[in-house]
C-alpha positions as CSV (number, residue, x, y, z in Angstrom):
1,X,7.5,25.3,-47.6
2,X,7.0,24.9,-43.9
3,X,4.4,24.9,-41.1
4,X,4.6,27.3,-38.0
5,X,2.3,26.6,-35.4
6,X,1.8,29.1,-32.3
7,X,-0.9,28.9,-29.3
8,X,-3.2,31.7,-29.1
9,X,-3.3,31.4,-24.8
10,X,-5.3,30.3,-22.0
11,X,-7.8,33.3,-22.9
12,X,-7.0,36.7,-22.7
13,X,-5.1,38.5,-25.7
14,X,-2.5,39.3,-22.8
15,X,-1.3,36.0,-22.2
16,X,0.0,35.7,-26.2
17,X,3.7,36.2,-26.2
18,X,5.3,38.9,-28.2
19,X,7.1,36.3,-30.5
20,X,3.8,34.7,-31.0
21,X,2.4,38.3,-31.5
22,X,5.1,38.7,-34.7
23,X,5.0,35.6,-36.2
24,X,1.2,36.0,-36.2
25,X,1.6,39.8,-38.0
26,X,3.7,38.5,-40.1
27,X,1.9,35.4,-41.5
28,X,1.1,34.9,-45.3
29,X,-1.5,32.5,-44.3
30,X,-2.6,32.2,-41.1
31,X,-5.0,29.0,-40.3
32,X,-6.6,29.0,-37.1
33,X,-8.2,25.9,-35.5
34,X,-10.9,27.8,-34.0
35,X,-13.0,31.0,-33.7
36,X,-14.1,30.2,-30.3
37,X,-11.2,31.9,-28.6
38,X,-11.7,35.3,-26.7
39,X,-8.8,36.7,-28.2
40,X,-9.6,36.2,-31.8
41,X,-12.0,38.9,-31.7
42,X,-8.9,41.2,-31.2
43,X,-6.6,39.5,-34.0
44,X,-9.9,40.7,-36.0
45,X,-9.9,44.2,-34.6
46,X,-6.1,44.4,-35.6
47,X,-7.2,43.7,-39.0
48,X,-5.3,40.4,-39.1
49,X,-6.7,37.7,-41.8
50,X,-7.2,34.3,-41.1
51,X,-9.3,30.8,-42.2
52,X,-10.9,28.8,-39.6
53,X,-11.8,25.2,-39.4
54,X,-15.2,25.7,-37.5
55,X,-17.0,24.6,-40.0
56,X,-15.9,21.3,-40.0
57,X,-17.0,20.2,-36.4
58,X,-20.3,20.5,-37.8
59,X,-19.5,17.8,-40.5
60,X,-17.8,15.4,-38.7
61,X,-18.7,12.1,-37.1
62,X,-16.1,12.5,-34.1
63,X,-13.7,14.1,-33.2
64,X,-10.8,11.7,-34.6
65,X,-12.2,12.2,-37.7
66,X,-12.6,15.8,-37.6
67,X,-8.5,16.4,-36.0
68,X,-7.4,14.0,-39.3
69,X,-9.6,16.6,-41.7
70,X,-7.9,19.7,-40.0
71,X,-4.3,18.3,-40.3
72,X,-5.0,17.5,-43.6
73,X,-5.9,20.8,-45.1
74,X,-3.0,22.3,-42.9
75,X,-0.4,20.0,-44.8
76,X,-2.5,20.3,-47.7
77,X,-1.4,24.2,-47.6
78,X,1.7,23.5,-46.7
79,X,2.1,21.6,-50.4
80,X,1.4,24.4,-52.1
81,X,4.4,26.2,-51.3
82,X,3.3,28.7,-49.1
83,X,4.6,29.3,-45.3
84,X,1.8,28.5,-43.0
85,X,0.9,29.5,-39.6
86,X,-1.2,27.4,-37.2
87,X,-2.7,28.6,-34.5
88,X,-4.2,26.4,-32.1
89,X,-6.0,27.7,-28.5
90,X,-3.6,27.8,-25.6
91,X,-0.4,26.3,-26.4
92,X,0.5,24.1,-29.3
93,X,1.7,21.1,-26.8
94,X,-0.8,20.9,-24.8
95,X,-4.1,19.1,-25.2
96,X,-3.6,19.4,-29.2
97,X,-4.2,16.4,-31.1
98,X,-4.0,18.3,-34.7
99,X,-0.6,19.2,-33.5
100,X,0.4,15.8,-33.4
101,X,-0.6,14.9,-36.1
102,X,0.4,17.3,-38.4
103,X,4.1,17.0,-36.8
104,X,3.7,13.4,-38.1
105,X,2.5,14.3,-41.6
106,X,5.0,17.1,-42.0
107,X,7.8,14.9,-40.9
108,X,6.8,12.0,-43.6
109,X,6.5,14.9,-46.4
110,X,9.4,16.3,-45.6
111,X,7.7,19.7,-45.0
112,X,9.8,21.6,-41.7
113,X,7.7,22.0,-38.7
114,X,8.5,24.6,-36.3
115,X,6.4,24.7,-33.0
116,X,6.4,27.9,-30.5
117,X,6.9,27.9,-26.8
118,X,3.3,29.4,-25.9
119,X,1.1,29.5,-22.5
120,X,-1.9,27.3,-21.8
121,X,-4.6,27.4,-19.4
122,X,-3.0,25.0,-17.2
123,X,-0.4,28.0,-15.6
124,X,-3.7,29.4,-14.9
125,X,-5.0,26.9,-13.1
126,X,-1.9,25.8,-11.1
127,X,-2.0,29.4,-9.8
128,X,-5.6,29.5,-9.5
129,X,-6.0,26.3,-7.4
130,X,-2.5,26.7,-5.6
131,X,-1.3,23.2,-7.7
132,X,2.4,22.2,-7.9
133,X,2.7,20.2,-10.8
134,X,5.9,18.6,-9.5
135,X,3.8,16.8,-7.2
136,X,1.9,14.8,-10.2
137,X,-0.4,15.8,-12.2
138,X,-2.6,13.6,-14.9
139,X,-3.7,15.2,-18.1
140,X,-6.3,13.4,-19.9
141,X,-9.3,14.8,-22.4
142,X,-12.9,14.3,-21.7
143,X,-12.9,11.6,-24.6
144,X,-9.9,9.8,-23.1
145,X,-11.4,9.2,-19.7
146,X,-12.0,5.6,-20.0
147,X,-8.3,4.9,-20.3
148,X,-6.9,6.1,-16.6
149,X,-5.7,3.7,-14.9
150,X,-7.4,2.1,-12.2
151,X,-5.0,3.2,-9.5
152,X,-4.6,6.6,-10.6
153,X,-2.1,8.6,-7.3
154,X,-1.9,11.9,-9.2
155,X,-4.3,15.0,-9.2
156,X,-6.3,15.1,-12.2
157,X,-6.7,18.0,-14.9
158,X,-10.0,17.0,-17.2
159,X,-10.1,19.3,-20.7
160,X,-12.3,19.5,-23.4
161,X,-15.3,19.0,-20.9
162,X,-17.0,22.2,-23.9
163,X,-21.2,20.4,-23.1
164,X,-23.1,19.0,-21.2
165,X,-23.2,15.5,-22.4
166,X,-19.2,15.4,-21.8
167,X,-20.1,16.9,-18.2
168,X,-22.6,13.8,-17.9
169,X,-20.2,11.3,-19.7
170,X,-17.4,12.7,-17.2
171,X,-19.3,12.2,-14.5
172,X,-20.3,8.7,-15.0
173,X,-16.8,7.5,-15.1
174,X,-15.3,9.4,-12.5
175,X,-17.7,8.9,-9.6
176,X,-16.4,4.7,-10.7
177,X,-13.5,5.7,-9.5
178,X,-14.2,8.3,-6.4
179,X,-17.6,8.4,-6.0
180,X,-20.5,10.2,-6.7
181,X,-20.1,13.1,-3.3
182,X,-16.1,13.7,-4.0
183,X,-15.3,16.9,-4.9
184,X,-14.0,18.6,-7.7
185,X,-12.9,22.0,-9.2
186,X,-14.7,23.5,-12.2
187,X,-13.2,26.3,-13.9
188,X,-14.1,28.3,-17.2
189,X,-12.8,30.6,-18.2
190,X,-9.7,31.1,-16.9
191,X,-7.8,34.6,-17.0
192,X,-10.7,36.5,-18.3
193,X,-12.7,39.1,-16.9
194,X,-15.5,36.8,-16.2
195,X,-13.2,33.7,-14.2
196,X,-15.5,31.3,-13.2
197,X,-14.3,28.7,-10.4
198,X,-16.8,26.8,-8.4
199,X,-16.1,23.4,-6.3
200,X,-19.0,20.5,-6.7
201,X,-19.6,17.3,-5.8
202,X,-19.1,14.6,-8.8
203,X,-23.1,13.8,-9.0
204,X,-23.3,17.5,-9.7
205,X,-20.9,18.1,-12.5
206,X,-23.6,18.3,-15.7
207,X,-26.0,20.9,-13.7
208,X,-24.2,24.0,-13.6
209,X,-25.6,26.8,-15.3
210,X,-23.0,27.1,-18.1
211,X,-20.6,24.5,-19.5
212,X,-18.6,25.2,-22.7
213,X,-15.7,25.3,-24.4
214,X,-13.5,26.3,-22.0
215,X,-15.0,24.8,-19.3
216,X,-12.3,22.4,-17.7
217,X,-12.1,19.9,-14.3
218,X,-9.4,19.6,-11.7
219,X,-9.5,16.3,-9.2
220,X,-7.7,16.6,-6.4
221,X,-5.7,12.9,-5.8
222,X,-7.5,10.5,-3.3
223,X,-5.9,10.4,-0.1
224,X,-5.4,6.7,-0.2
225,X,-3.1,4.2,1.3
226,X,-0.7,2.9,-1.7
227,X,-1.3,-0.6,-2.6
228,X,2.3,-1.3,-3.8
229,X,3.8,-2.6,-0.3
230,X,7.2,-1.5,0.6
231,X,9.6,-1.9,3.8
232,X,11.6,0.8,2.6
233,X,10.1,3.0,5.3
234,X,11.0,1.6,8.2
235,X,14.4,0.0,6.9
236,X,15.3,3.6,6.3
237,X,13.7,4.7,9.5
238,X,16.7,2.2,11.0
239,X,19.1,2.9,8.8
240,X,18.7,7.1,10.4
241,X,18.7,5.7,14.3
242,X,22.0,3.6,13.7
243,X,23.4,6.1,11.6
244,X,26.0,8.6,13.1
245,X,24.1,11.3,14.7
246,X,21.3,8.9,15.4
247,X,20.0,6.8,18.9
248,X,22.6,6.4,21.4
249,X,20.6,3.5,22.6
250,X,20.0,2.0,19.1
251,X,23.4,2.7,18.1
252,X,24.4,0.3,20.9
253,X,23.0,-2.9,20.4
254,X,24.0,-6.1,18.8
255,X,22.3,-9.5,18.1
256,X,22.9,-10.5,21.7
257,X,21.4,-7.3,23.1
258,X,18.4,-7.7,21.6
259,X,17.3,-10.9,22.1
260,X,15.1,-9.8,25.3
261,X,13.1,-7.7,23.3
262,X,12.1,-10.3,20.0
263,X,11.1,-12.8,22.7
264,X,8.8,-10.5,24.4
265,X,7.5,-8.9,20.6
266,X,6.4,-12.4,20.4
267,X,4.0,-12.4,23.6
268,X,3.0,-9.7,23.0
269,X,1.9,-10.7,19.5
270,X,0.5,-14.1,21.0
271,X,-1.5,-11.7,23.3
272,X,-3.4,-9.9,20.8
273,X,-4.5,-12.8,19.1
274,X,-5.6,-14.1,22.2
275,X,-7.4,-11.0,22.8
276,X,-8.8,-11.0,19.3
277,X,-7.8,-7.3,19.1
278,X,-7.4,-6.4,15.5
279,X,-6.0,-3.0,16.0
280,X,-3.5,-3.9,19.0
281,X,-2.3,-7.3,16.6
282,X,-1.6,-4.8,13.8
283,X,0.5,-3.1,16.2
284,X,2.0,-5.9,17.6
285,X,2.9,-7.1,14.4
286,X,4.9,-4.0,13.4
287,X,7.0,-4.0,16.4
288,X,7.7,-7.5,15.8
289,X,8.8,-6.4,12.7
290,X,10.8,-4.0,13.6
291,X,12.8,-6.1,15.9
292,X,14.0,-8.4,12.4
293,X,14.5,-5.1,10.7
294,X,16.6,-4.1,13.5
295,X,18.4,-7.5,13.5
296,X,19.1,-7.0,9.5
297,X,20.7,-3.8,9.9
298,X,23.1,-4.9,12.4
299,X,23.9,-7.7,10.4
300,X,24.6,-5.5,7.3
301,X,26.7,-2.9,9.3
302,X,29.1,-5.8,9.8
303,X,28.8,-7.1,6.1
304,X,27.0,-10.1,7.0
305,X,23.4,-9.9,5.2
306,X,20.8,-7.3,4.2
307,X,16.9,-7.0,5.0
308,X,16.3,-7.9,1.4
309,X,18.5,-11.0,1.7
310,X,16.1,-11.5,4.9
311,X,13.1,-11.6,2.2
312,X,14.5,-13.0,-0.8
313,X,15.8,-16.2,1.6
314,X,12.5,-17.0,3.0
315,X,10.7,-16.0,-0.6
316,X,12.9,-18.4,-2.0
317,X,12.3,-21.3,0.9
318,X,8.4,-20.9,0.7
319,X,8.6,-21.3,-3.3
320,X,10.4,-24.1,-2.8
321,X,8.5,-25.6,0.0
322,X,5.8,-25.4,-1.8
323,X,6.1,-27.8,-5.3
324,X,2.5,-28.4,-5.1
325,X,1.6,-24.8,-5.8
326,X,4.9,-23.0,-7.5
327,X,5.6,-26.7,-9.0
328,X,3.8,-29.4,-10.9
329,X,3.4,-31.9,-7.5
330,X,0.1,-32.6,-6.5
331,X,-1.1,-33.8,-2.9
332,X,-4.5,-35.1,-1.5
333,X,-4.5,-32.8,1.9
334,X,-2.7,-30.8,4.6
335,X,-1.2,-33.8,5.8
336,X,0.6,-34.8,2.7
337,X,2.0,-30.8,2.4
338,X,3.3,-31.8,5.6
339,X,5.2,-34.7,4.8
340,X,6.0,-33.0,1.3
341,X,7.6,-30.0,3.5
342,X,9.8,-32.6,5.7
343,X,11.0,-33.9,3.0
344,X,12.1,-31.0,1.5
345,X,13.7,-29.7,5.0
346,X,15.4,-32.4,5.7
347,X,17.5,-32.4,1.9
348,X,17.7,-28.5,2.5
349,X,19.4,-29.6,6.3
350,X,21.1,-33.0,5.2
351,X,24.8,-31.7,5.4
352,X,23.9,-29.4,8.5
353,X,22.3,-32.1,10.7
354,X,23.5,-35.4,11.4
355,X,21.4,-36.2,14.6
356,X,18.1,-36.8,15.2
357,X,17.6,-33.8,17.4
358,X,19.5,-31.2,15.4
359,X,18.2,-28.1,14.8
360,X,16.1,-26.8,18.3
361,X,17.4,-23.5,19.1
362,X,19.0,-23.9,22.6
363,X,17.1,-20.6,23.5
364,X,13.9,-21.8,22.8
365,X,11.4,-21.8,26.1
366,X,11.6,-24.7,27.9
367,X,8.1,-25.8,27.1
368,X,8.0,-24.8,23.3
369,X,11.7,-27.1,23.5
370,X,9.9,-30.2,25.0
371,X,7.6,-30.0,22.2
372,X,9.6,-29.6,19.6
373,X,12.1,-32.5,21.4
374,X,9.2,-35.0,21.3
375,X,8.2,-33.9,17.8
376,X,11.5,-35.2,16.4
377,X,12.2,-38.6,18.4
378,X,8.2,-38.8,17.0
379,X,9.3,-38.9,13.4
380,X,12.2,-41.7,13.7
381,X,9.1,-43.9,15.8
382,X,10.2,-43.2,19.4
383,X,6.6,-42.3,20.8
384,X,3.4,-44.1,21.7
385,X,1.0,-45.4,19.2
386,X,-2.0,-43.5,20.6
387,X,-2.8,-41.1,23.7
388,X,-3.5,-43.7,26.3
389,X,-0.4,-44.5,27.7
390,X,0.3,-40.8,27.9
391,X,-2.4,-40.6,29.9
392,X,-0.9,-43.4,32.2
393,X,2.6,-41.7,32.2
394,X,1.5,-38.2,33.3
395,X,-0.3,-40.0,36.2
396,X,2.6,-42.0,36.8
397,X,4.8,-38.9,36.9
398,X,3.0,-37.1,39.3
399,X,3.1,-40.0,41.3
400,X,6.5,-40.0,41.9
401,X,6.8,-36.4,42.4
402,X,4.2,-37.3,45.5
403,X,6.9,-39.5,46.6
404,X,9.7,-37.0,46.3
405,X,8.0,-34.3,48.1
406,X,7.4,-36.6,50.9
407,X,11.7,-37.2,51.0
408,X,13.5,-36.2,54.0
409,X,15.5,-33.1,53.3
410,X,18.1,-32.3,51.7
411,X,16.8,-35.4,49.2
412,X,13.8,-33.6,48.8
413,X,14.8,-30.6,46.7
414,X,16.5,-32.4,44.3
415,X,14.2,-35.1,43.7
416,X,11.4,-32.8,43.6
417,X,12.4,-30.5,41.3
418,X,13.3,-33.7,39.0
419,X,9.9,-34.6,39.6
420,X,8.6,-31.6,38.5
421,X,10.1,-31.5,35.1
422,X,9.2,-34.9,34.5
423,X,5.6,-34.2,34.9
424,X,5.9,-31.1,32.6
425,X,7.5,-33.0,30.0
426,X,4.7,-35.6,30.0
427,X,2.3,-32.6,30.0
428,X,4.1,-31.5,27.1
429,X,3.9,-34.8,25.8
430,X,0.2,-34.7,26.5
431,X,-0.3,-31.6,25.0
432,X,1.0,-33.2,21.3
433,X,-1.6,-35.7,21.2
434,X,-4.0,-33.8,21.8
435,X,-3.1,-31.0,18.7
436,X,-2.2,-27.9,21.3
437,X,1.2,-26.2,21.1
438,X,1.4,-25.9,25.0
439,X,3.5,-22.5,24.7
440,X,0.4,-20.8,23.4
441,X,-1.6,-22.6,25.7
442,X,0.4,-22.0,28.9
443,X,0.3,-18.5,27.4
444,X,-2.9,-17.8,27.5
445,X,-3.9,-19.2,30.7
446,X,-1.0,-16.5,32.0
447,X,-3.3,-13.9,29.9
448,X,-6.7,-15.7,31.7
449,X,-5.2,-14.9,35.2
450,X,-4.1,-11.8,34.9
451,X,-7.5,-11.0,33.5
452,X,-9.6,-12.5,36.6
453,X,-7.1,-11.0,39.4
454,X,-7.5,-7.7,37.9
455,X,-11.3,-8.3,38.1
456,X,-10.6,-9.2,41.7
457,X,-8.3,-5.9,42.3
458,X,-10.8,-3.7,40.8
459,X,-13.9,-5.2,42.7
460,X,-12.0,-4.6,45.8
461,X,-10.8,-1.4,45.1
462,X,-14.6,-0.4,44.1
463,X,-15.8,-1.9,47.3
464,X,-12.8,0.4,49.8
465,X,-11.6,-2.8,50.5
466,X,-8.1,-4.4,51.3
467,X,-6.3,-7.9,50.6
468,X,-5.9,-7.9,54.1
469,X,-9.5,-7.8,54.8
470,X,-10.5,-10.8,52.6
471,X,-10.1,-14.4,53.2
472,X,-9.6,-16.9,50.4
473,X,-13.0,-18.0,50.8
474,X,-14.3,-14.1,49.4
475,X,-11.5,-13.6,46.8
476,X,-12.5,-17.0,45.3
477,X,-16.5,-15.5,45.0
478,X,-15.1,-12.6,43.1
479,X,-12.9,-15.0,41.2
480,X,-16.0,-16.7,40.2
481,X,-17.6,-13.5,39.2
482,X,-14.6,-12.7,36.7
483,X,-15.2,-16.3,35.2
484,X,-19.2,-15.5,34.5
485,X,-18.3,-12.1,33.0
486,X,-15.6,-13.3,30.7
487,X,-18.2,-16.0,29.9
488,X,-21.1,-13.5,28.8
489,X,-18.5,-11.2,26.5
């Protein structure tokens, strides 16, 4: 008592191997799944006997119920006593629900089961259509099409597409998911004489001529950007140029070395925002990125830290940062997450800072460390109640550096550049009350210039002119004219 079930091929009565070929000869009762296979007629000429379930698509309401009935009579069979073959189109393991579940049904009834290693269509179509499977391929029948996932990467192999209606049904869902002009490979018939392989848009899958039984799909994958976000390409990319064999130059630097090139990352970042140039900021962005990636590998060549310590550390600081969204603490507006986040620095920093001022990198820019200077004496109450006596003191400032310049040398110098600061720091101090990080602002009144003198270089190159030949009277005209046009863009 036992079941032996063996694939009949893509097609063609060539493609049935010669151990298929015996068993099939050999069978006491053969049971095939189907007529509609071009090699039956042949099994037929070679006077080989054989009952097929045809007749019981007609009858059934689906085709869940109709694979249960044909696994049923197969193990039904099987009971009996006798030794049955099965033979299913193509091969056994592919696309074959009956196989499955008569495996299960035999198993449970003790009845032994022996599949056979037989071709399907698909080595057709991989050599057809020039498809390496190794590089993903998704399998699915027509009925199943609702359950792909909606981020499918792989190619896509559609069977069982045997009418019209499936065409239609097939096409409805996929053109969800690519659209209703992306193309696709329809093939029937597949290593027979009459090999039919057309390419079609998805809206015009149901109209070709002829659509049957072995009518099947292939969609190509979507070149599309993956959506599961990953540093591991330009870590690695890192990992190559410090590796042995890799940039001289990269190979090189140290934490000290590169500190030139983050600072000027930054600008350049601060420079595309002020520009409001998408596509230069995304740039920006990644070469600002690769200056910490950079920084991280360094640090793990000497065993000190890793990139993904880089992200897990500041994961872990936003999360906890952040009690009223990762926790249950609730707050009335940005100026209480504020407070909230102080608080939470300041425990985070309580055994590493015991001044007030602790904590201002020494390498900051002097005007971004004025800021930040004024920020903290602000939070233990050393600052003004309101912006008027700034107002006062920045006058007062330049005052004095009036005075200083007018010193006899070599007091002058001295005094002046004394002066000087003094009257930047109250700027600075200005700057705070009024909301504006002066850095950026400073920033982009560097960008502003250097946008207006290049107006004025190009005007005078336009005009065969020379510096030379212009008093500041006419540079300040085209000046002028740099400020309208920047006003009307």
């Amino acid at each position: 008592m036992g079941v032996t079930i063996v694939g009949l091929g893509p097609g063609s009565f060539k493609h049935i191997t010669l151990e298929t070929w015996d068993i099939l000869t050999g069978a006491g009762t053969l049971l095939l799944r189907t007529e509609k296979h071009p090699c039956v007629e042949v099994l037929k000429a070679r006077g080989l006997g054989f009952t097929a379930f045809d007749h019981l698509y007609e009858q059934a309401e689906d085709f869940a119920s109709l694979y249960r009935q044909i696994a049923d009579k197969v193990i039904a069979e099987a009971r009996r006593g006798e030794k049955i073959v099965y033979a299913v189109p193509g091969s056994p393991l592919v696309a074959e629900k009956t196989v499955e579940l008569i495996s299960s049904q035999a198993k449970a009834a003790g009845i032994s089961l022996t599949i056979i290693p037989a071709m399907s269509f698909l080595e057709v179509l991989y050599t057809r259509l020039g498809v390496d499977p190794i590089t993903g391929v998704t399998i699915v029948d027509a009925a199943d099409l609702a359950a792909l996932p909606p981020d499918l990467a792989t190619g896509l192999i559609i069977t069982q597409v045997y009418s019209r209606q499936v065409a239609s049904e097939a096409k409805l869902t996929l053109m969800d998911y690519f659209g209703d002009e992306y193309q696709v490979t329809v093939v029937r018939n597949l290593g027979l004489p009459d090999e039919e392989i057309v390419k079609v848009m998805l809206f015009e899958l149901d109209r070709l001529p002829v659509i049957d039984h072995l009518t099947s799909v292939y969609v190509p994958p979507r070149q599309a950007r993956s959506k599961v976000f990953s540093l591991d390409p330009v870590v690695d990319v890192m990992a190559r140029l410090r590796s042995p064999g890799g940039c001289v130059w990269d190979i090189e630097q140290t934490h000290l070395s590169l500190r030139r090139y983050i600072v000027e990352e930054v600008y350049e970042v601060l420079e595309a925002i002020e520009l409001a140039d998408g596509v230069k900021l995304c740039e920006e962005l990644g070469d600002l990125l690769l200056q910490i990636v950079f920084h991280a590998r360094v640090a793990e060549e000497s065993g000190g830290f890793t990139m993904q310590d880089v992200v897990d550390t500041v994961t872990e600081k936003m999360v906890r940062r952040h009690p009223h969204v990762f926790g249950e603490i609730t707050v009335r507006d940005a100026a209480e997450v504020v407070v909230n986040w102080d608080k939470i620095k300041k425990r985070e920093k309580a055994g590493e800072r015991t001044n007030v001022l602790d904590g201002i990198p020494i390498g900051l820019p002097s005007l971004m460390a004025a800021f930040k200077l004024q920020a903290k004496a602000a939070k233990v109450g050393f600052d003004w109640a309101d912006i008027g006596p700034v107002w006062d003191k920045v006058a007062e400032e330049l005052s004095e550096l009036r005075e200083a310049v007018a010193l006899p040398e070599p007091r002058r110098s001295q005094r002046a550049e004394d002066e000087l600061g003094d009257v930047l720091f109250a700027v600075v101090n200005l700057a705070r009350f009024m909301g504006i990080e002066p850095e950026t602002a400073l920033n982009a009144a560097n960008n502003k210039f250097r946008r207006r003198f290049s107006h004025i270089e190009a005007a005078l190159a336009a005009q065969n002119r020379r510096w030379e030949d212009m008093d500041l009277a006419g540079l300040d005209v085209l000046w002028e004219e740099a400020k309208e046009k920047e006003a009307k863009e």
